[in-house]
C-alpha positions as CSV (number, residue, x, y, z in Angstrom):
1,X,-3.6,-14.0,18.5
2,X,-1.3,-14.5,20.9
3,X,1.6,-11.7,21.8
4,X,5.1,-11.8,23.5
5,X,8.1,-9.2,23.6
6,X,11.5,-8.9,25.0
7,X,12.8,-5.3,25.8
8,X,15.8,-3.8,24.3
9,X,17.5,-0.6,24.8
10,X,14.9,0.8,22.9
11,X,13.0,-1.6,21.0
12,X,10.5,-4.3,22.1
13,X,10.7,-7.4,20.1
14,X,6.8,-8.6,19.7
15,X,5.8,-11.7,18.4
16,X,2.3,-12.3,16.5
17,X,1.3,-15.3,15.6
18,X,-2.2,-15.6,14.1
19,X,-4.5,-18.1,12.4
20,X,-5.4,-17.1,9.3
21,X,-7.7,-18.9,6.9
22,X,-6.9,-21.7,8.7
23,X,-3.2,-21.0,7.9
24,X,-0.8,-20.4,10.8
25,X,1.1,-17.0,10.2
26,X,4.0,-15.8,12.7
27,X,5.1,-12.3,12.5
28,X,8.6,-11.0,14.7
29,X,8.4,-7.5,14.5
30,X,11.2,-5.1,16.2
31,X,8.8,-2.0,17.3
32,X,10.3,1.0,19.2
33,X,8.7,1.3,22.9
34,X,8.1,5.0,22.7
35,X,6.6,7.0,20.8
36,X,7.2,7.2,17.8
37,X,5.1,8.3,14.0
38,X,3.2,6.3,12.5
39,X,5.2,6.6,9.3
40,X,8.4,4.2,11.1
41,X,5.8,1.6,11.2
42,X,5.5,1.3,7.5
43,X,8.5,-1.5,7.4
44,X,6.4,-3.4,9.5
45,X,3.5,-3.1,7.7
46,X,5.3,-4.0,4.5
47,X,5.9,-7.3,6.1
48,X,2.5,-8.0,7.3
49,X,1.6,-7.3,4.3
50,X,4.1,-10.2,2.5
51,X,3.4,-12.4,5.1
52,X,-0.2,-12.4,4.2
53,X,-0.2,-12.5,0.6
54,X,2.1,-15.3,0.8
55,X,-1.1,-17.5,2.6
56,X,-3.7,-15.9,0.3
57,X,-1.6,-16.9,-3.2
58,X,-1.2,-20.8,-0.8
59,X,-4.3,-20.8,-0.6
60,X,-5.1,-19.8,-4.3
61,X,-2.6,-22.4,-5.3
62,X,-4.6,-25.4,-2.9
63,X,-7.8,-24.3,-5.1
64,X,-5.9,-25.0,-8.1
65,X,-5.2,-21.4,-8.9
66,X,-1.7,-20.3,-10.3
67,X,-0.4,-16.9,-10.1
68,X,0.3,-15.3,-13.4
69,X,1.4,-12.1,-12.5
70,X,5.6,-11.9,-13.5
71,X,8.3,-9.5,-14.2
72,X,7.8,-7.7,-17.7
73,X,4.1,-7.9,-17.4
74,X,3.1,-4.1,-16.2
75,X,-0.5,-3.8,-17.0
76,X,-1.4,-3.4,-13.8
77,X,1.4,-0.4,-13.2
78,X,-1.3,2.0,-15.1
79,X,-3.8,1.6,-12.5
80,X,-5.3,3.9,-9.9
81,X,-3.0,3.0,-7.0
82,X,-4.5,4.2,-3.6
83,X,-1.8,4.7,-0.8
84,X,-1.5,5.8,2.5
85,X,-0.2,9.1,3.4
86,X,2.7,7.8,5.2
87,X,3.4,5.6,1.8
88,X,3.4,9.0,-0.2
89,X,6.0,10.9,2.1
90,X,8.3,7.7,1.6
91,X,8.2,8.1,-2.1
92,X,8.8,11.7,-1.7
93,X,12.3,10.8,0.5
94,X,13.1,7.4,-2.2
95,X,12.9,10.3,-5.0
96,X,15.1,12.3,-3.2
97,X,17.5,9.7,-2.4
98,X,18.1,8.9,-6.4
99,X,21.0,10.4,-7.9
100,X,21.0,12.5,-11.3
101,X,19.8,12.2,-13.8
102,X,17.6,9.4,-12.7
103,X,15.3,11.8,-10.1
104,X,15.2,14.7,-13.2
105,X,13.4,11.3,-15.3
106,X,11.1,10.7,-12.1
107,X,10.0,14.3,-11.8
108,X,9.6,14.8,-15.1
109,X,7.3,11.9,-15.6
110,X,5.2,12.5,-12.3
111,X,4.8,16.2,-14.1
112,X,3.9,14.8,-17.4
113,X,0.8,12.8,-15.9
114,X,-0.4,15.9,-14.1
115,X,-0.5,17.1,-17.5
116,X,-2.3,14.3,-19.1
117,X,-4.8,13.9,-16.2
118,X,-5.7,17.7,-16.7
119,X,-5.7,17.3,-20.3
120,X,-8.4,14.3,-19.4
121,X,-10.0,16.2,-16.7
122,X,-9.4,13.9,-14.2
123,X,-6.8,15.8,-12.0
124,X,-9.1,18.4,-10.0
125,X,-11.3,15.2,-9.0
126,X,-8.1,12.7,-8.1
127,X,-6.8,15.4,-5.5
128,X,-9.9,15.3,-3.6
129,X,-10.4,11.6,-3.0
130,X,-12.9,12.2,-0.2
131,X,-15.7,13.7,-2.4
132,X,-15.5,10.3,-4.1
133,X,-19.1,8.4,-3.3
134,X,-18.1,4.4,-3.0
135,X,-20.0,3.8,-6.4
136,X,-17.9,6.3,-8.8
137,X,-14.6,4.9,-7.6
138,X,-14.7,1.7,-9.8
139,X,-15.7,4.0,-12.9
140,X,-13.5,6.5,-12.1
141,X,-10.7,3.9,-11.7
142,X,-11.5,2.8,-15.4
143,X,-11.5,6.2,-16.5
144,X,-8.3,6.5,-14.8
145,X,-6.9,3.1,-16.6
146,X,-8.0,4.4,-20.2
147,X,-5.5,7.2,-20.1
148,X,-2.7,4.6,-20.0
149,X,-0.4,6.6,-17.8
150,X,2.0,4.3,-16.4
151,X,3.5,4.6,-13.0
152,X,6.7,6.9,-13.1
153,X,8.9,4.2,-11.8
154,X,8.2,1.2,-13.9
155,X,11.1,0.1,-16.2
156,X,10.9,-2.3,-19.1
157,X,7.2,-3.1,-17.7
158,X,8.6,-4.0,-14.2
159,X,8.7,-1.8,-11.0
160,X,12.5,-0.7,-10.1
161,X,11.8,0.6,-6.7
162,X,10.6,-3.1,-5.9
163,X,11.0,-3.4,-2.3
164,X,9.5,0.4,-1.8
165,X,6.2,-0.7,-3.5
166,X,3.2,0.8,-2.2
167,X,1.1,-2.1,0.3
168,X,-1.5,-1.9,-2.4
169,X,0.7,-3.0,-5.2
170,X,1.9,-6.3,-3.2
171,X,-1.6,-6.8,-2.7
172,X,-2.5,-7.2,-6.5
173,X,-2.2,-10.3,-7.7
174,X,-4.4,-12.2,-10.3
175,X,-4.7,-15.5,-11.1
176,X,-6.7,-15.2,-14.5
177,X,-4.4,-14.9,-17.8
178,X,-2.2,-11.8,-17.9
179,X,-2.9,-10.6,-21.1
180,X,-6.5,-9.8,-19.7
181,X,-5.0,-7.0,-17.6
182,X,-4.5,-5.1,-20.5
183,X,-8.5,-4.5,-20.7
184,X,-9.5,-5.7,-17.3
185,X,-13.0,-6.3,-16.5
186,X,-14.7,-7.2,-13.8
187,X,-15.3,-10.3,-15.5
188,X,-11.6,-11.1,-17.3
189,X,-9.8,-10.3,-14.5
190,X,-9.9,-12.1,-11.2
191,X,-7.6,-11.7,-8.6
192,X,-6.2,-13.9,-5.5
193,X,-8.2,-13.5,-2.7
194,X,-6.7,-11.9,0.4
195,X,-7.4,-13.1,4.2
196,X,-6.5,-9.9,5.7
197,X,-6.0,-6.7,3.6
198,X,-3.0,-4.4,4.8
199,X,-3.3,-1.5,2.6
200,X,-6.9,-1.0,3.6
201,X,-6.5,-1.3,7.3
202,X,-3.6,1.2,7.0
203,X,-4.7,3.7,4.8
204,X,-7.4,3.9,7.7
205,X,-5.8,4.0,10.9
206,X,-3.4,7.1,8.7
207,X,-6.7,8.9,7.9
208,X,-7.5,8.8,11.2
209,X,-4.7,10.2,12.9
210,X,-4.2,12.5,10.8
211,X,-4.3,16.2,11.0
212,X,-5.5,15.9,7.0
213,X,-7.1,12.5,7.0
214,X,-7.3,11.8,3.8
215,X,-9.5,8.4,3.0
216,X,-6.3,7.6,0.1
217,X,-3.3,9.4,-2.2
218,X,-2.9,8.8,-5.6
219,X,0.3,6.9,-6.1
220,X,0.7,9.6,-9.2
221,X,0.1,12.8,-7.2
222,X,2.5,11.2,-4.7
223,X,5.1,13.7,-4.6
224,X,3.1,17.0,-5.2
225,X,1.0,15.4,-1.8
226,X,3.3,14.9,0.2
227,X,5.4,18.4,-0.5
228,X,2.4,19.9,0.3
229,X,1.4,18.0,3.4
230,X,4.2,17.9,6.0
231,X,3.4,15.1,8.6
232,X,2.6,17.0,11.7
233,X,1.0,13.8,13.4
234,X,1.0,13.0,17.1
235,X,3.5,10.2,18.2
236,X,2.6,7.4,20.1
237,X,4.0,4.7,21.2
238,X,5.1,1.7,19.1
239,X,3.0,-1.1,20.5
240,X,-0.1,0.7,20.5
241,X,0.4,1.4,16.8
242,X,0.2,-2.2,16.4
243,X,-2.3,-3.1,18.3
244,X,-4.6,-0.8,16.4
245,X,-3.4,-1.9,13.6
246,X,-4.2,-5.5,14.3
247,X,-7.4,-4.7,15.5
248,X,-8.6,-3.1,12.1
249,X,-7.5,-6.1,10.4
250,X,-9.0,-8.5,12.3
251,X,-11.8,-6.8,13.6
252,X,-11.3,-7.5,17.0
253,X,-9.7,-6.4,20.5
254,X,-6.0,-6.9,20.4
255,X,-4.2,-7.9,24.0
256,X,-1.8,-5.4,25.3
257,X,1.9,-6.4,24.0
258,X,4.0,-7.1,27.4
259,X,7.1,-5.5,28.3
C-alpha cells in the first residue's frame, strides 16, 4: 500500500492504492488533519467499502458467477443487520432529517419490531450483543429471520435510504438464485466472496474506542441505541483513523500518511 497527500486548509488529500486479490484498487480520500470523531469517517468508509465490493462481485463474475441480487428483491432486508455504533447514530440523525409524516411511519415501525421481538423473546438477548458466544449468532440470526420483521426503511422490497445503507448491507451480495433468500440456508444461499471486509474491521476499531464498546448494534434497535448512547468518544486525528483502519483490514502495519 502505498500513501500520498496534499494539505489543504484543513483537509489532507490521501491517496491509497492497494492490491487486492490481485486486483489494483485506488482510493482518494479527503480526511480532516485534526482531530476529529470517528463517526466523520464513516463517508469514507462507505467508499472503501464500494470500492471493494466492486472487485469482489469482478472477481465473482471472472469465476463465472453473476450477481442476482436487484431492486424489488428484499429478502435479505429481514435479516439480523450488525452495524457499527457510529452507523446507528447516523440513522438516528437521517430519521430526524425526514419530514412528516414519513419519520411518524419510521418510528412507528422501529416501535412495532420491539414489540414483535419481545413478543418472540428475542429483544432482552439482541440488546446485549456481547453475551452472544460466536456459535449462537448464526442460530440466533435464523431465529431472528423467522420473525420476518423487515427493516423499517425498505419500500416496495427495496431500501429508500440507499446511499445511507449500513456497510454491512453493501456487503451482502449473493450469487445463488434469489428466490433462495427467502429460506436461506447455509447450503441455498451462497454469497460473493469479499477480499477485504469493511463492516467488520469497523465495527471493531468503534468497539474499541469506545467508551461503550459494543462488539455490534442491531440495525432494528438503531434508534433506541443510539438515543441512549451519546457519542462521548476521544477525537483524533484524521490520518490515524485511517491508518488503523487499514491496518485491521489488511492485517498489517500501515505507513504514516505524509503531510
Amino acid at each position: 500500500m502505498a500513501t500520498t497527500s496534499e494539505k489543504s486548509t484543513e483537509l489532507l488529500n490521501a491517496t491509497a492504492e492497494l492490491t487486492v486479490a490481485g486486483r489494483k484498487v485506488r482510493l482518494e480520500m479527503p480526511v480532516s488533519a485534526g482531530p476529529v470523531r470517528l463517526a466523520e469517517l464513516l463517508p469514507l468508509f462507505r467508499s472503501m467499502t464500494d470500492a471493494f465490493v466492486e472487485v469482489s462481485v469482478a472477481n465473482a463474475r471472472a469465476e463465472g458467477l453473476e450477481v442476482s441480487c436487484k431492486k424489488g428483491c428484499g429478502a435479505c432486508c429481514r435479516q439480523l443487520v450488525p452495524i457499527a455504533e457510529i452507523e446507528a447514530r447516523r440513522l438516528r440523525e437521517v430519521v430526524e432529517a425526514l419530514p412528516e409524516p414519513r419519520k411518524s411511519t419510521i418510528l412507528a415501525r422501529f416501535e412495532d419490531a420491539r414489540q414483535r421481538l419481545a413478543r418472540a423473546g428475542l429483544l432482552e438477548k439482541l440488546r446485549q450483543p456481547r453475551q452472544f458466544r460466536d456459535e449462537e449468532v448464526i442460530p440466533f440470526g435464523m431465529d431472528y429471520f423467522q420473525q420476518g420483521i423487515a427493516c423499517p426503511f425498505l419500500e416496495e422490497e427495496s431500501c429508500s435510504i440507499y446511499t445511507e445503507r449500513p456497510l454491512a448491507c453493501r456487503e451482502y451480495l449473493v450469487v445463488t438464485p434469489a428466490e433462495h433468500c427467502a429460506a436461506p440456508t447455509v447450503e441455498s444461499v451462497t454469497c460473493v466472496k469479499l477480499v477485504l471486509r469493511t463492516a467488520r474491521a469497523v465495527r471493531g476499531l468503534n468497539a474499541e474506542h469506545s467508551e461503550h464498546g459494543s462488539p455490534w448494534v442491531a440495525l432494528i434497535l438503531a434508534l433506541e441505541w443510539a438515543d441512549a448512547h451519546p457519542d462521548q468518544s476521544s477525537p483524533q486525528p484524521g490520518p490515524a483513523w485511517v491508518r488503523e483502519a487499514f491496518s485491521r483490514l489488511t492485517g498489517h502495519e500501515v505507513p504514516e500518511i505524509g503531510t
